[in-house]
N, C-alpha and C positions, 0 to 999 in steps of 0.2 A: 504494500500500500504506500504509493509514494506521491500521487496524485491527487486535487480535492477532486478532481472528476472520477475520479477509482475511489473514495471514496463516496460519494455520493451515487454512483452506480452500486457501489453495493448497498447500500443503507436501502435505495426506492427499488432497488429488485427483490424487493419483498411484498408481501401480502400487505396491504393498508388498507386499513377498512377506513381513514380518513377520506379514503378516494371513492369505496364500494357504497353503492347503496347498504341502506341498510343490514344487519344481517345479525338474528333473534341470538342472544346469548346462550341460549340451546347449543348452539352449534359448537363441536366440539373445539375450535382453535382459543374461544374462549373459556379460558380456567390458568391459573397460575403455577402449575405445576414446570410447565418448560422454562419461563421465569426465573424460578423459584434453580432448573437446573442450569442455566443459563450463568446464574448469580455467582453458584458455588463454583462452577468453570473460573471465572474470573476471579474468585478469591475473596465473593463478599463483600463489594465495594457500597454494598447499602447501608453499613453499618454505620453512618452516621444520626447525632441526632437529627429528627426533621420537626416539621410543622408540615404536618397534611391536611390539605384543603380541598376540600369536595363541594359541591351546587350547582344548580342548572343554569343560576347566574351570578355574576361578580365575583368567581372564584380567583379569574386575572387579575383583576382592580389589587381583592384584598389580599393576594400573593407577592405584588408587588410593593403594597405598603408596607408588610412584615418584612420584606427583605429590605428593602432601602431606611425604615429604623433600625435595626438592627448592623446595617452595614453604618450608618450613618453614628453609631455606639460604639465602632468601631471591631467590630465582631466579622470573621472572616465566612461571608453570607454566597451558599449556592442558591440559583435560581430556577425552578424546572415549569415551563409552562409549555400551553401549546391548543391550536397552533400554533407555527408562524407565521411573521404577518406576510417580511419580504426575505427575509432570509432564513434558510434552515437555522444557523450558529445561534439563530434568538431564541429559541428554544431552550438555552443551556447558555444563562449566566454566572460571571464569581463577581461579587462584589460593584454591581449594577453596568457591568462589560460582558457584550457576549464572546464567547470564547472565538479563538482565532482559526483560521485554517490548520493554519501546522498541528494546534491541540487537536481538530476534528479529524485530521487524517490519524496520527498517531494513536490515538484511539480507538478511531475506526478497524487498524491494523490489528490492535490486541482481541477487539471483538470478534474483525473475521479469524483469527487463531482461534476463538473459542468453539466458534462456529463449526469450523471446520473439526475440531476432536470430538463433539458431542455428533456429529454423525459419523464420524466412524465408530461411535459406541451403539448408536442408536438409528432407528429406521421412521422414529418420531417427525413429527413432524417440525420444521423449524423454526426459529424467531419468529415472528412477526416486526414489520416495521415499526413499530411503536415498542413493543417488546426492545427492539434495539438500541431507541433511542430515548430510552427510558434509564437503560444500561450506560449507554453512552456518556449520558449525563453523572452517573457515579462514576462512572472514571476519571472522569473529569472532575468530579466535585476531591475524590481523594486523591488524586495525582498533585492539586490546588494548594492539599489539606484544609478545605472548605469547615469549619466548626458548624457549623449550622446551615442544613438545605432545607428552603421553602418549596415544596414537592407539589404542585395542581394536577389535581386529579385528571386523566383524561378525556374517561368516559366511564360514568353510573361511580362506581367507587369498590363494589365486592369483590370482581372479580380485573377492576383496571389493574395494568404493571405496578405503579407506583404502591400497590396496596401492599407492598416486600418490605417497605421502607423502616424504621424503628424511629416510629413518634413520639415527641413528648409534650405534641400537647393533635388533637385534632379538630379541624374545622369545618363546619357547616353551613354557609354563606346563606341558601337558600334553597327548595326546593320548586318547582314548577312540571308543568307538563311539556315534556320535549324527548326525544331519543325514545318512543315509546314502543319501538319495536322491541331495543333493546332490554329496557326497564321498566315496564309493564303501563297499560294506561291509567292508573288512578293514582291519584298522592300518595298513599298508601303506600305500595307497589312501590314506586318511585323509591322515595323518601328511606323501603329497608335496604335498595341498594345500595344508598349513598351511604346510610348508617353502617353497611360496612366496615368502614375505614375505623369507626370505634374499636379501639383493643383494652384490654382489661387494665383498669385504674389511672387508664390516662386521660387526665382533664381536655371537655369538650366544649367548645364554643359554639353555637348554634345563632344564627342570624336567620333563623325561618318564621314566617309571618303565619303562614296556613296551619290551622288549631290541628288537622290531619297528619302534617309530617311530626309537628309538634310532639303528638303523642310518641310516635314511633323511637324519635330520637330520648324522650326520656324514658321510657321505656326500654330500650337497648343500653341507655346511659347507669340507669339504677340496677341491670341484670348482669351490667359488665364494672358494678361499683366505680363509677366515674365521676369527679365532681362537673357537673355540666352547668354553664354558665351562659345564659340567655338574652343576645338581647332585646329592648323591651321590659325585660322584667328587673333583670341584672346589670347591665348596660344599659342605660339610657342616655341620649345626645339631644341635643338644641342648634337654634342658628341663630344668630343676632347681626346685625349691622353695626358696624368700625362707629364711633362716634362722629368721624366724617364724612361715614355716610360712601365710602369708596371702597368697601371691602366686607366682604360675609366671614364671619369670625364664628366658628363651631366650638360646641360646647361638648365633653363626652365626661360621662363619670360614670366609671367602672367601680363596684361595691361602695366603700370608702373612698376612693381616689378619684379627684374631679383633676379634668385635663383641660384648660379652660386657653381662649383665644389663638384658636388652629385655624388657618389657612390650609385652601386645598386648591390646588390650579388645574382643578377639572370641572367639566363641565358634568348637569344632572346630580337631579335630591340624591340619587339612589348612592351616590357616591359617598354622602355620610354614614348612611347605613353600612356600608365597606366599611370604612373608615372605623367604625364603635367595634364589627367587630374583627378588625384587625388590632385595635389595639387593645381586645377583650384578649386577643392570644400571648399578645405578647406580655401583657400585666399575668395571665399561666405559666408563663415560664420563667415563673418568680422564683421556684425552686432549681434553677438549671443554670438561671444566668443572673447576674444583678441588674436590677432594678435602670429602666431605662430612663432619663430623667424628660420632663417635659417641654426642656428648654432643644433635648436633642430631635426628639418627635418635632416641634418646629419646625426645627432645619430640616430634616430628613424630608416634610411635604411639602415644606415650602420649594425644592427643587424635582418634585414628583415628575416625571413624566411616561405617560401610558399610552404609547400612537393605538390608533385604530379607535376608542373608546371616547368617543364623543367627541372628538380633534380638531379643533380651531385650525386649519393649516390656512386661511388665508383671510382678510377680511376686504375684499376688492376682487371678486365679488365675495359675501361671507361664504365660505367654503366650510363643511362641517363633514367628517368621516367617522362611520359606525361599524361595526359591526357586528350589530343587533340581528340575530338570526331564530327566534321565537318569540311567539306570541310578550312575555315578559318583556324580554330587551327592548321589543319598540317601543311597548307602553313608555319602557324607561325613556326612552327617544322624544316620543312625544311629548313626555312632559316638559322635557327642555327646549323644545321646539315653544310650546306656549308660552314658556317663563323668561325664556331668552329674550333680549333686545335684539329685534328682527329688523332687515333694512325697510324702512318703509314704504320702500316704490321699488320697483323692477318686480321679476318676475320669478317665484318660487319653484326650483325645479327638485325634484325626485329622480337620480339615478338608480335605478333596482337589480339586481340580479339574486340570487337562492339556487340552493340543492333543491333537485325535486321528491327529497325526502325531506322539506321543513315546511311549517306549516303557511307559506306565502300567500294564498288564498287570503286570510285571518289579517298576514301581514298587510299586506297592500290593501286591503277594507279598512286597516286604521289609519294607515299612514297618507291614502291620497286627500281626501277632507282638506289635508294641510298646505295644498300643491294647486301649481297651476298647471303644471305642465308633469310628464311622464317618462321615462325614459328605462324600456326593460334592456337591460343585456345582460350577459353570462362572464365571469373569468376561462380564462383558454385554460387555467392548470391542474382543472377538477373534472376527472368524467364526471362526477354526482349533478355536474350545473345542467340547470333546466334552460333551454332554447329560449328565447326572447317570444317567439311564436306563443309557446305553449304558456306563459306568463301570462303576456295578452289572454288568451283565450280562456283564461281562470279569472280573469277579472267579473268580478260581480254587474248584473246588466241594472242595479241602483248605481254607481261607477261611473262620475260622468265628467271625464278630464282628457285634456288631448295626450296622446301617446303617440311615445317615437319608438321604434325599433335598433339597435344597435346591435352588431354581431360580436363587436369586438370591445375591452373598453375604453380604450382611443378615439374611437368613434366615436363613444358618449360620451367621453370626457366634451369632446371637438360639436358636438351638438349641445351638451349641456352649457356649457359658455357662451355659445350663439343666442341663446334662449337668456340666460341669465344677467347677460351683459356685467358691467361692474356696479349696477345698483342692487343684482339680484341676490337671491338665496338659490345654493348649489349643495345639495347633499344626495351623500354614498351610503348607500345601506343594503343588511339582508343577505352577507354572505364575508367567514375572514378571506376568502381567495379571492372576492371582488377586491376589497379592500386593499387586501395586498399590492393585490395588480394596480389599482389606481391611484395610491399613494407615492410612488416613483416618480409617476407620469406628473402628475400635480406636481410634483416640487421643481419637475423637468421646468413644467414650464412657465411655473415662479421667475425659478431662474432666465430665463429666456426674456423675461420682459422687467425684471429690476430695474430699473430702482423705481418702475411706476405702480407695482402691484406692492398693498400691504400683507408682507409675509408675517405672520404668526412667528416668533422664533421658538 
C-alpha cells in the first residue's frame, strides 16, 4: 500500500451499505462478530476510552462539541463521525484535524495485512466498508495515542461497528423515525436499537423528547444499573439576548452546575439542545477526567465549526447548506428558515436532491410552502440518489411552485443563482452527498468573483 489511490480502492471495494438501498438487519452481514475478529487481528486498537453517541439526529453536532471541549482542555481528542461530507480523511479526526494521507494509507496497509490473514483462516465473509473504516479510525486514534475518542454511531447503535468501543460515558441525542427498514417502524423499535450502545454501569445521557423512547432508555438504563441523566428533567438550558442586544447568550445547568453566557456560531434552536447534552456528557466524565472549567467550554464554541449543518457559506446571495435528510432535520430547517433574518426581496430558491430510500415525499411537503422556486437534482457519488424525474413526480398535486430539473449539481448550483440573483435566498438540502458535492463548487465560485461576493468565513 503505497498509494492514496490503492488505498482508497481498497477501502470502497467493499460492501457499503452507505451506497445500497436499504437492506433489513436480518441479513446476515449485519452482526458484530467479524468486527469483533477483525479487532483482535489488529491487536485491539479499540481499547481506548470513548464517549459513544447514538440518534437519529444531532448525533454530529453533539460529537463535535464533546470533542473540541475537551480538545480545547487540552486533552489529546479522536474524532469518529460519518458520513463525509467532501472528503473520506473527515471521517477520522485527532485533535479537531482530519488525518493526513500518509496516516490513511499506512493504515490502510496494516488493515489490508489483517484482511488478508483472517481469510486465509477463514471462508467468512469479509469487512465491510464501514466495518473498515471504523477500524481504521482506531488505528489511527492509537498510533496518535489519542486519550479520548468521541465515536458517532453509524447506523441504529446494537449491532453498528462502533458498538466494540469501551465507553465511559454513553449518549443518546435523540430518537425519531428514519432507517426503518433497518430499525423497525415504531419508536419503540427504534429507540431499543439505539439503547444498544448502553453497557453495564456506564453513565447515560439521553437528549430524547418522545415519552416512547423515553421509557425504553430508562428502562434499559435501571436493568443495566446506569446513572442516566436527562435532559429536560436533569439538564435544562435557556437563551437570553447580550445586553446589546447583538448576540444570543445560552444558559445550561446540569444538576448543581449552571454554565451560564455560551455562544454558539451555529445556526437553528435545535443546536442548544446538542449543546445541554453534550455538555451533560462531559460534566459524566467527572470521574475519568477533571473537571472542564467554563471559561474553557467558551472558547472551545466560540471557535465551533460544523460545515454541512445549517452553513452560512455566503451572504450575497444568503447561501445556507443542510443536510437535513428526514422528516426531523427539516423541521429542524424550517424552523431556522422562519426565525432567520431572510433577504427581503429576491427570490427564494430550494435546491433538493435524497436517497430514494428517505422519506422526500414528507420532505418537500414541508419545505416548499417556504420557496418560490424548485430545483430537484441528484449527487453523481450515491447509487441510492433518486433521479430529478422521479422527485418531480412525488411531488404532492396541493404543491404549487415552479420546478426546475437539474441532472447534475453544477447545473443547479448555475440555475439556482440565475433564479436567486444577489438579493435572493439559495438553499441545499435533503441529502450529505448532495451536500458534499455542492459545497466545493460554492466556494469555487466564491472565489471566482471576490472581492464582490460576501463570503461567510
Amino acid at each position: 500500500m503505497t498509494t492514496y489511490k490503492q488505498a482508497m480502492e481498497f477501502l470502497l471495494n467493499r460492501t457499503n451499505y452507505e451506497q445500497k438501498q436499504s437492506t433489513s438487519y436480518r441479513h446476515t452481514d449485519f452482526k458484530l462478530d467479524r468486527m469483533k475478529q477483525l479487532l483482535e487481528e489488529l491487536g485491539n486498537p479499540q481499547c481506548i476510552p470513548s464517549i459513544h453517541i447514538a440518534g437519529t439526529k444531532g448525533k454530529g453536532s453533539t460529537a463535535h462539541m464533546v470533542a473540541a471541549c475537551l480538545h480545547s482542555a487540552g486533552h489529546r481528542v479522536g474524532l469518529f463521525t460519518s458520513p463525509h461530507l467532501e472528503r473520506y480523511e473527515q471521517r477520522i479526526q485527532i485533535d479537531g484535524e482530519m488525518i493526513s494521507e500518509s496516516q490513511l494509507i499506512e493504515q490502510t496497509g496494516t488493515l489490508k495485512t489483517a484482511v488478508e490473514t483472517l481469510r486465509s483462516k477463514s471462508d467468512a465473509h469479509e469487512p465491510t466498508f464501514f466495518e473498515l473504516t471504523t477500524a481504521l479510525a482506531w488505528l489511527c486514534f492509537r498510533d496518535a495515542k489519542v486519550e479520548i475518542a468521541v465515536m458517532e454511531v453509524g447506523l441504529g447503535g446494537r449491532l453498528d461497528s462502533t458498538n466494540i468501543c469501551h465507553p465511559i460515558v454513553t449518549v443518546i441525542t435523540s430518537i425519531g423515525i428514519d432507517h426503518t427498514e433497518q430499525l423497525g417502524n415504531t419508536i419503540t423499535e427504534i429507540a431499543r436499537e439505539k439503547a444498544g450502545i448502553i453497557k453495564l454501569g456506564i453513565p447515560v445521557i439521553s437528549g430524547c423528547k418522545l415519552a416512547e423512547a423515553q421509557k425504553v432508555i430508562r428502562d434499559k438504563s435501571q436493568q443495566l444499573n446506569c446513572p442516566l441523566t436527562e435532559v429536560d428533567l436533569d439538564i435544562t438550558y435557556s437563551s437570553s439576548e447580550s445586553p446589546q442586544g447583538d448576540q444570543v447568550r445560552h444558559h445550561i445547568r446540569i444538576g448543581e452546575r449552571s454554565i451560564s453566557d455560551l455562544t454558539l456560531p451555529l445556526l437553528g434552536e435545535h443546536q442548544i439542545r446538542n449543546l445541554a447534552t453534550a455538555l451533560g456528557a462531559i460534566d459524566a466524565m467527572g470521574n475519568h477526567l477533571p473537571p472542564i472549567s467554563d471559561a474553557t467550554i467558551r472558547s472551545a464554541l466560540n471557535k465551533l465549526e460544523i460545515p454541512g449543518r445549517q452553513e452560512m457559506l455566503c451572504t450575497r446571495p444568503m447561501t445556507l447548506l443542510d443536510v437535513a435528510h428526514n422528516t426531523d432535520s427539516t423541521q429542524a430547517l424550517i424552523q431556522t428558515l422562519e426565525k432567520q433574518t431572510l433577504p427581503p426581496k429576491g427570490m427564494r430558491v430550494l435546491v433538493f436532491g435524497s436517497a430514494r430510500d428517505k422519506p422526500y415525499q414528507e420532505q418537500l411537503a414541508d419545505l416548499v410552502p417556504h420557496f418560490d422556486h424548485l430545483i430537484l437534482t441528484k449527487a453523481t457519488s450515491s447509487q441510492r440518489c433518486c433521479p430529478p424525474e422521479e422527485l418531480k413526480a412525488s411531488l404532492l398535486p396541493s404543491i404549487e411552485i415552479e420546478v426546475s430539473l437539474a441532472q447534475t449539481p453544477a447545473e443547479a448550483i448555475e440555475k439556482a443563482l440565475q433564479f436567486a440573483q444577489e438579493t435572493g435566498l439559495f438553499v441545499v438540502s435533503g441529502s450529505f452527498y448532495l451536500a458534499g458535492e455542492i459545497r466545493p463548487l460554492i466556494k469555487g465560485w466564491q472565489e471566482k468573483r471576490q472581492p464582490h461576493s460576501h463570503v461567510i468565513a
